[in-house]
Structures are given as C-alpha cells and as structure tokens.
PLY file of the C-alpha trace (Angstrom):
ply
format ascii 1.0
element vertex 284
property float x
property float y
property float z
element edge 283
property int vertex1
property int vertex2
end_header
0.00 0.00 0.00
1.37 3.76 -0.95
1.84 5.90 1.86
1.23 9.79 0.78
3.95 11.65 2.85
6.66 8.65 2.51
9.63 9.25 0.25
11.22 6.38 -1.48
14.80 6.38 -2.30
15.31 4.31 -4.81
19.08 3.53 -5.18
21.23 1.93 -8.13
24.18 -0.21 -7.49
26.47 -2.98 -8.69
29.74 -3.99 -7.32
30.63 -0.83 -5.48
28.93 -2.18 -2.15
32.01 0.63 -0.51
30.50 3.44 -2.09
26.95 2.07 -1.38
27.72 2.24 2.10
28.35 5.48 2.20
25.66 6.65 1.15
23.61 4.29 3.46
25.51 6.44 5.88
24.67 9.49 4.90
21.29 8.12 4.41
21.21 7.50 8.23
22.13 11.27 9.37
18.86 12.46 7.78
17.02 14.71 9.92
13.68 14.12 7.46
13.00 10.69 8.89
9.92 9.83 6.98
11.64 8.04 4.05
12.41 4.64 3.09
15.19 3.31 1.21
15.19 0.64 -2.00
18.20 -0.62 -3.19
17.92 -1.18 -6.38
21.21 -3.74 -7.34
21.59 -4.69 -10.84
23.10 -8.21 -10.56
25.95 -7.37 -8.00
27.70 -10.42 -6.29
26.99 -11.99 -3.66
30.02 -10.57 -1.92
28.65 -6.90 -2.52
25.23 -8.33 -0.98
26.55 -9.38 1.81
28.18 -5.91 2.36
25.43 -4.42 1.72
23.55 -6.55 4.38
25.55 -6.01 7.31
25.95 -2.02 6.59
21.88 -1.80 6.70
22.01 -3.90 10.00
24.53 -1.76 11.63
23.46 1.46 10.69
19.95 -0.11 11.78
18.62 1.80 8.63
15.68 -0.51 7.11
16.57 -0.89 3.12
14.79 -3.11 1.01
16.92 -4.79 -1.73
15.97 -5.51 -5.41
18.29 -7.86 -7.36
18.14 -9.32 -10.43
20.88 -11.37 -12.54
23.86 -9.47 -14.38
23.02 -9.39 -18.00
25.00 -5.98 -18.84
24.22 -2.50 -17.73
20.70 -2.19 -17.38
20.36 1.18 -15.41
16.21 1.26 -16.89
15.16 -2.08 -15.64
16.44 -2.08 -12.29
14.81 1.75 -11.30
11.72 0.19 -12.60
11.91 -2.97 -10.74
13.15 -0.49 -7.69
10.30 1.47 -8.23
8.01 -1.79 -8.61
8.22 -2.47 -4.67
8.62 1.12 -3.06
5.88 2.10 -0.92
5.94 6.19 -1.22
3.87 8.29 -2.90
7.44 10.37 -4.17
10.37 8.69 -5.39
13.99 10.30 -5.43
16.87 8.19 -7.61
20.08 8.26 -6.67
23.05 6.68 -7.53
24.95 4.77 -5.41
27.93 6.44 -5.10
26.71 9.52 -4.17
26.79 10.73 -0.73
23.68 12.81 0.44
23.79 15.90 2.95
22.37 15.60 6.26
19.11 17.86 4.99
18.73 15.76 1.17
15.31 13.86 2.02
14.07 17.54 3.78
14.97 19.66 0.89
13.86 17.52 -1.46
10.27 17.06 0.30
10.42 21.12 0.36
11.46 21.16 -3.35
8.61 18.75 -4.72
5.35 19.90 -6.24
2.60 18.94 -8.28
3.27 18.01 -12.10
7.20 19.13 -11.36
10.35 17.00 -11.71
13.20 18.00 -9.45
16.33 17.62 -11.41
19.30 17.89 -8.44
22.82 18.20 -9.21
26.04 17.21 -7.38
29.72 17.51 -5.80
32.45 15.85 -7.83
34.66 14.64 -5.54
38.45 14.19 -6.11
40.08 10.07 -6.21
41.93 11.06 -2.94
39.21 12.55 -1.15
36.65 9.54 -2.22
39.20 7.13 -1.53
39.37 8.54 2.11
35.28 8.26 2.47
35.31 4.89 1.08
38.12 3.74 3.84
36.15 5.76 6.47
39.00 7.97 7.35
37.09 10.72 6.09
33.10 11.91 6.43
31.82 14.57 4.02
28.39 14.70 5.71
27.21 17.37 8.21
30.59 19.22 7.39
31.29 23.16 8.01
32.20 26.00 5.13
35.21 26.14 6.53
36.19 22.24 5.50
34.95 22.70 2.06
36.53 25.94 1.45
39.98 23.52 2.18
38.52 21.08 -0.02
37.42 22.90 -2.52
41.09 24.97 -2.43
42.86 21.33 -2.23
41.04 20.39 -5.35
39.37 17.66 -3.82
35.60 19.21 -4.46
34.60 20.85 -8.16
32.32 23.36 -6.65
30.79 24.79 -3.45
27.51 24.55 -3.96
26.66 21.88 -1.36
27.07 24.58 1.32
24.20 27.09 0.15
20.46 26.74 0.36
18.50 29.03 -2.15
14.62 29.08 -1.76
12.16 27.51 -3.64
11.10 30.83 -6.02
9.91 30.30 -9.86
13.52 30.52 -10.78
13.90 26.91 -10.50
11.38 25.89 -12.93
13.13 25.23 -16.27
10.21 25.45 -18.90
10.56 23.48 -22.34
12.67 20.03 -22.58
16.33 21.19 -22.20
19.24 18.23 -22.56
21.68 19.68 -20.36
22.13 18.88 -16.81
19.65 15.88 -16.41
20.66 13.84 -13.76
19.32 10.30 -12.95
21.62 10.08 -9.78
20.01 12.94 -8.14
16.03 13.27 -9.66
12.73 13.38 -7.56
9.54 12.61 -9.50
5.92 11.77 -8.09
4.91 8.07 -8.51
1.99 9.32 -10.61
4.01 10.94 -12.66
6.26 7.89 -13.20
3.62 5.64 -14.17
2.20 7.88 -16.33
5.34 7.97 -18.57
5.41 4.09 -18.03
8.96 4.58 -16.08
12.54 3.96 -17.71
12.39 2.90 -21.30
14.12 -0.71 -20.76
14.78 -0.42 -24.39
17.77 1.74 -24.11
21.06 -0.69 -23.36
24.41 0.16 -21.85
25.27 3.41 -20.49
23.98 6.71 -21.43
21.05 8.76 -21.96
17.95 6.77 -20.74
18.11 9.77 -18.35
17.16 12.21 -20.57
14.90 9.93 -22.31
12.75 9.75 -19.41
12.88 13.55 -18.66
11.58 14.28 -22.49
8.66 12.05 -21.85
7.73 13.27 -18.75
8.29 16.40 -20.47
5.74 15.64 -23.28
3.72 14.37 -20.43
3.18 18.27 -18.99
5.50 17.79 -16.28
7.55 20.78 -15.78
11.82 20.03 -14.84
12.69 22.03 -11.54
15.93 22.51 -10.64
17.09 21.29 -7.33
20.95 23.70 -7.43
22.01 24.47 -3.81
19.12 22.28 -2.38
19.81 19.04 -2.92
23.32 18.26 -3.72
24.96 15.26 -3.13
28.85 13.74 -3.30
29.79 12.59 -5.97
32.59 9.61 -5.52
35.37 9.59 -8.31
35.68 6.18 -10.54
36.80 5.41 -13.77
33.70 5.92 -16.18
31.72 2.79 -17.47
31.98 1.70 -20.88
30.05 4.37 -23.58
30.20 1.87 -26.28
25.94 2.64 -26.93
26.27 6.38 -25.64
25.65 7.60 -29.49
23.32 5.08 -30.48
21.16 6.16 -27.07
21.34 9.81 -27.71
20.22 9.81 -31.37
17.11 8.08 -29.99
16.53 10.64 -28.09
17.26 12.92 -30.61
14.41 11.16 -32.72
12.43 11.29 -29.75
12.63 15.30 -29.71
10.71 15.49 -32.88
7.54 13.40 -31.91
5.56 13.87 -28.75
5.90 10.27 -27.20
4.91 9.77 -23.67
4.90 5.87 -22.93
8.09 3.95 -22.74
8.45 1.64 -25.36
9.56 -1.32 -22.48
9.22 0.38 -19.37
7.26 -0.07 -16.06
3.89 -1.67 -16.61
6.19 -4.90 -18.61
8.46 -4.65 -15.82
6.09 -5.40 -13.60
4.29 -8.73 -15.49
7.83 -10.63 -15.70
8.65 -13.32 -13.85
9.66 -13.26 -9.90
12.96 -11.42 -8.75
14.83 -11.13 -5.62
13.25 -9.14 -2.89
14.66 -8.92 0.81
14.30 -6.36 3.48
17.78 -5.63 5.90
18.03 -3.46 8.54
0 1
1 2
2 3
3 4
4 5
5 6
6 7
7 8
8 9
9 10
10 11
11 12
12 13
13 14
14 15
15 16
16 17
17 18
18 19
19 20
20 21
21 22
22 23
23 24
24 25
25 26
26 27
27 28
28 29
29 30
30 31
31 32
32 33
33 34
34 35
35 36
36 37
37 38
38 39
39 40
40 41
41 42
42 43
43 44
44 45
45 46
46 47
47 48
48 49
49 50
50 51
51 52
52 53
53 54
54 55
55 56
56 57
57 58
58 59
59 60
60 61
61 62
62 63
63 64
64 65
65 66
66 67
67 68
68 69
69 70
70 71
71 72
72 73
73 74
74 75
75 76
76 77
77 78
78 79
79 80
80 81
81 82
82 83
83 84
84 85
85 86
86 87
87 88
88 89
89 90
90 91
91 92
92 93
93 94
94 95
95 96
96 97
97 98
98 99
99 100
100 101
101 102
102 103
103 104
104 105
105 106
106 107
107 108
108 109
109 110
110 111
111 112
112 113
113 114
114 115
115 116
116 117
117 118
118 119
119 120
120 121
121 122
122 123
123 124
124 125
125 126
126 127
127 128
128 129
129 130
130 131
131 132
132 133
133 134
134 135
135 136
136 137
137 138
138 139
139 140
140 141
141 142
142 143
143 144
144 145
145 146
146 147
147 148
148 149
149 150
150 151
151 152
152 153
153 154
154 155
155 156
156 157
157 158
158 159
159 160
160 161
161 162
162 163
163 164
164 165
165 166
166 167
167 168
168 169
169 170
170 171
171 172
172 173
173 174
174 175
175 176
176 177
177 178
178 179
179 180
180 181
181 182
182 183
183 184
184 185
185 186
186 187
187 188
188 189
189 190
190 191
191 192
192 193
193 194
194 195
195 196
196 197
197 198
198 199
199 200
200 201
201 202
202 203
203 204
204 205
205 206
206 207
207 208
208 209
209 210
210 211
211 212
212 213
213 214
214 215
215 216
216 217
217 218
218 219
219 220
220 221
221 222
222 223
223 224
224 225
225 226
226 227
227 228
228 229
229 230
230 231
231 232
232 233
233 234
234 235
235 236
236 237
237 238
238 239
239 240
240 241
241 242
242 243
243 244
244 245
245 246
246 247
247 248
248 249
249 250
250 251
251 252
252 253
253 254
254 255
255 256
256 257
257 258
258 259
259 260
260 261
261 262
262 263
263 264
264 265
265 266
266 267
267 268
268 269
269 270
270 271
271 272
272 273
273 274
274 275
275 276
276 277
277 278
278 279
279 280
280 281
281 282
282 283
C-alpha cells in the first residue's frame, strides 16, 4: 500500500557495495526521517550483498533490496523494478555512489510539487578525497564552510555549492525540454508521474542517456523540470567511467524522440512489472 507523505529512495548499485555504504551512511544522518530506502542492485555479487547486508544492519537503517541477474548494464530495468516495490507516494533516484547531505530527504520534500520534476545536481569529488570516504577515514556529511573551502582549495571538491540553500522561487522551474544537466543520480519525481510515462524505457542498453529519455517524456507528459541547485546536492565519488560503447546510439534516440511527442516507454514499467519473480529482501 502507498503511503502519501513517505519518500522512497530508490538507489542503483552494482559492485561498489564501498560506495553504497556510504551513502547508506549518509542516508542515516537524515534529519527528514519519513523516508524509506530501495536498493535497487543490478546483478551485483553476492560478496557486494553481503556488504550491503551487514551495513543496513549496523546502521539499523531498514533498506529493502531488489536484485536481479547481471546481464550488462541495465540502469532502466532495475529503477523500474526499484520502483516496482517502493511504498511512497514520491520517489527520489540516486546513484549509489553519491553521498547525500544531512538535509537531502528535507529539501527535497520542500522542493517537490505537483506536475514538477526536481532535477538535483552534485559535488564531484576528487580520487583522494573519495578514496578517504570509502576507507572511512574521512566523512563529508554534516561538514562546516570552513572544511569545504579547504577542499574545494585542495582540489578535492569541483564546486561549493553543497554549502548554500536558495529558496524555492519560480527561478527553479526550467520550462521546455532542455538536454543539459539531467541527472538520474540525483532526480525526484511523483509516482503518478512515473507511471504515467510508463517509467525507464528498458529499451535503451548500456550506459547513457535513458536519463534524458525519461525527462523528455515526462516532459511531453506536462511535467515541468525544476531545478534542485544548492538544495539538494549530493557527493559525488570519483571512478573510472563505465563503458560508452551505446552512448551515441542512445542519444540519437533521443534525438528522434525530440521530434515526436511520445509519452509511454516503449519497455518500461507496466512490462516490468508482469515478468517473472525477482529477488526481494528487506535488511536493517
């Protein structure tokens, strides 16, 4: 059953169960407690798992855990199988190597409105910083100015903009469908809104601009892109980029897309949904 005022963070990992645990961390130093978290694992091992497991039952942070086997990246399927068993009326996507603030799930509940899409942004963190967070000799969460103004001077952040707080004016709203700037690891959308769109279009494979896909549809939909700068930033952990073998093939689709008004995902949510069973357990 939905519940109206719960947020569902709906998470996508595989592999990195270190950087997942960060943000399961950070996750835990929320002081908007009326969230729930989904972690939504795209055929990690059962090493990662494991890891995964025993950070939810120390942090004593309830996550429920979506898996399904590794058949390639398949960022699409696994939000919508995320989505499939969340329980909140308002779903934020994040990646899972990104590190929220203490005050994400509050801003983002502030930032949220009918027919909008909040498109956040983030903090790219340097390798030696993220390296430190990952060995837990360093926390980025609940930090002064003063630390990022060293960071940011070390070189170790790209920007400052996780320590201000701008309002919620009309500003933020971004009318018409602009590319730029979409970002799946940092995006709240209502559940209606979702399933009107029919979720991720499955039919986009390997990395790279199912994203934006989803953000023209909603687009088409009426939904109107609001963005979440110096509100809802999160930190960014440095890795070596995935393979962008299909990135051009995936953005002349949406290219294509631009000039029609489609709405539905051609594979998306509702198919999701009729397959057969997957892996379902609740830690924490």
């Amino acid at each position: 059953m939905q519940q109206p005022d719960l947020i569902s963070i709906v998470i996508t990992t595989y592999n990195r169960s270190d950087a997942l645990v960060a943000v399961l961390q950070g996750l835990a130093l929320q002081d908007d407690r009326d969230f729930e978290v989904v972690v939504a694992d795209d055929g990690s091992t059962a090493h990662h798992q494991k890891a995964i497991h025993s950070a939810a039952e120390a942090l004593g942070l309830p996550v429920r855990h979506v898996w399904h086997p590794d058949v390639g990246f398949t960022a699409s399927r696994v939000r919508n199988l995320g989505v499939s068993v969340a329980r909140g009326a308002y779903l934020v996507f994040m990646d899972g190597d990104c590190v929220p603030e203490t005050d994400f799930v509050r801003r983002h509940r502030q930032l949220r409105e009918v027919a909008c899409l909040v498109n956040g942004s983030r903090v790219l963190l340097s390798e030696k910083l993220s390296q430190a967070v990952l060995n837990g000799s360093a926390q980025v969460c609940g930090r002064s100015a003063g630390y990022w103004l060293a960071r940011w001077w070390a070189k170790d952040a790209n920007k400052l903009t996780g320590l201000l707080r701008l309002p919620d004016l009309t500003w933020r709203k971004r009318p018409g469908f602009r590319w730029r700037g979409i970002r799946s690891c940092n995006m709240g959308v209502w559940r209606t809104d979702f399933e009107a769109v029919n979720g991720f279009d499955e039919s986009f494979v390997g990395w790279g601009h199912e994203d934006a896909d989803f953000v023209l549809r909603l687009h088409n939909q009426g939904v109107v892109r609001k963005n979440g700068y110096c509100a809802t930033e999160v930190f960014h952990l440095w890795h070596l980029e995935s393979s962008r073998v299909q990135e051009s093939a995936n953005a002349e689709r949406v290219r294509q897309r631009q000039q029609t008004l489609q709405i539905q995902a051609d594979r998306g949510y509702r198919e999701c949904r009729l397959e057969g069973e997957i892996s379902v357990h609740t830690w924490g």
